[in-house]
C-alpha positions as CSV (number, residue, x, y, z in Angstrom):
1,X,132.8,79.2,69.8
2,X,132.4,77.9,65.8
3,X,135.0,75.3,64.8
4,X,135.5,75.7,60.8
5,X,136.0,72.8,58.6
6,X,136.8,73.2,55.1
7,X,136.8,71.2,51.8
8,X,136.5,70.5,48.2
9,X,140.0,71.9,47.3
10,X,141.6,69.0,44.3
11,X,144.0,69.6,41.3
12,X,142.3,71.3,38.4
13,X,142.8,72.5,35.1
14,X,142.8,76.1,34.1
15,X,139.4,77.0,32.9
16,X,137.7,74.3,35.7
17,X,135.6,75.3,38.6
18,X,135.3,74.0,42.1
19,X,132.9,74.4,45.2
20,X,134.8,74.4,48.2
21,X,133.0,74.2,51.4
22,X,133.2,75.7,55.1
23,X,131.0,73.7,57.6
24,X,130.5,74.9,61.1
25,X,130.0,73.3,64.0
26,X,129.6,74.1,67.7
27,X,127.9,77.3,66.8
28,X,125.6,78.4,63.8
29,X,127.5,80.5,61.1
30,X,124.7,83.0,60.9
31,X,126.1,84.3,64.2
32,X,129.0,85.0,62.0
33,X,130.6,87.2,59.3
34,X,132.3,84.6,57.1
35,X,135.2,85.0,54.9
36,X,137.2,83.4,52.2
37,X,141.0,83.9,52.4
38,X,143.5,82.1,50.3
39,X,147.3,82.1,50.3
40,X,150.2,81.3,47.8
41,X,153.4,80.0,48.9
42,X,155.4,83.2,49.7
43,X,152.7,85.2,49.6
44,X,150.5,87.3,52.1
45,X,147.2,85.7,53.0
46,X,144.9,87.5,50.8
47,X,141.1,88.5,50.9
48,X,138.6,86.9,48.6
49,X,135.3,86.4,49.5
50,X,132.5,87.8,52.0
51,X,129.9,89.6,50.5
52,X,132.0,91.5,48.1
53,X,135.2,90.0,46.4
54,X,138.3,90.7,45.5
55,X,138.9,92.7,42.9
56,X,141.1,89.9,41.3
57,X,138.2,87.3,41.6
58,X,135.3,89.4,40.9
59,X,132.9,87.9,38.2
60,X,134.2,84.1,38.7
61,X,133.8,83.5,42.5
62,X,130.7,83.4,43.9
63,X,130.1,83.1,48.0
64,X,126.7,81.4,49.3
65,X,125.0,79.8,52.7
66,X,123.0,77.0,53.2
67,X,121.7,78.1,56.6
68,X,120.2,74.2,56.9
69,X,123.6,72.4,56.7
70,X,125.6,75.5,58.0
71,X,128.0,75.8,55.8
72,X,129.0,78.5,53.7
73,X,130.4,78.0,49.9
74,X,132.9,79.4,47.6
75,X,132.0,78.5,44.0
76,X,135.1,79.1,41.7
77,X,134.7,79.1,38.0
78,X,137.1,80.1,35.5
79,X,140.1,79.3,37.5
80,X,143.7,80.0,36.4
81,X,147.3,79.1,37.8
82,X,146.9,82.5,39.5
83,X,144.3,81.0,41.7
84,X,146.1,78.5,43.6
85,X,146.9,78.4,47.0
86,X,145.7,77.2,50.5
87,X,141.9,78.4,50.8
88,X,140.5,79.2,54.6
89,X,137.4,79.9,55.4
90,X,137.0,82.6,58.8
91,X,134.1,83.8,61.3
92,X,133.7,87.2,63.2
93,X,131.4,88.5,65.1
94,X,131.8,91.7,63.7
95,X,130.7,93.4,60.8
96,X,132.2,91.7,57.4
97,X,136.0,92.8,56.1
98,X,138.3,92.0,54.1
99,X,141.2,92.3,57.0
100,X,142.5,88.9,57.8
101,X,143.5,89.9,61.4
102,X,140.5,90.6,62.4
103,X,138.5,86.9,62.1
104,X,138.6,84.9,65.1
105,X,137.8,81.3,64.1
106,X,139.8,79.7,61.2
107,X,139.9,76.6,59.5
108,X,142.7,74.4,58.8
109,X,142.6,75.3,54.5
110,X,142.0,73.3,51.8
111,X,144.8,73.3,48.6
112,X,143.5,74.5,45.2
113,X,146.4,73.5,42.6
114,X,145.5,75.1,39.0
115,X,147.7,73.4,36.4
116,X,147.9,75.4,33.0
């Protein structure tokens, strides 16, 4: 099985960007569909990233692999206060989706904290 490590999650101001990370180990991620989820306190964990995005990212996040250091990144640009929350990373065998219950392997999240 893949253990999940994520990072590169910090205090920000709206408008900055961040990279956050997901490195695997144990198994290589291209065995994997990878996701990005994130959730807010209070809030339903909530699809961002595999392929596609969610619709209330689209145009500012951008997901990418380095196959070599297997890892898979999240580059965030534009963010807002609406952005933060607890960012995880998660691997399926399966096809990609953007159903949280249906990864497997999950990291332990990284905060994002937006200030306005």
């Amino acid at each position: 099985q893949v253990q999940l490590v994520e990072s590169g999650g910090g205090l920000v101001q709206a408008g900055d960007s961040l990279r956050l990370s997901c490195a695997g180990s144990g198994r290589t991620l291209s065995m994997y569909s990878v996701g990005w989820f994130r959730q807010a306190p209070g809030k339903e964990r909530e699809f961002v990233s595999s392929t596609y995005y969610g619709d209330s990212v689209k145009g500012r996040f951008t997901i990418s692999r380095d196959s070599a250091k297997n890892t898979v990144y999240l580059q965030m640009n534009s963010l807002t206060p609406e952005d933060t929350a607890v960012y995880y990373c998660a691997a399926r065998t399966g096809p990609r989706s953007v159903v949280a219950a249906e990864y497997v392997y999950w990291g332990q999240g990284t905060q994002v904290t937006v200030s306005s």
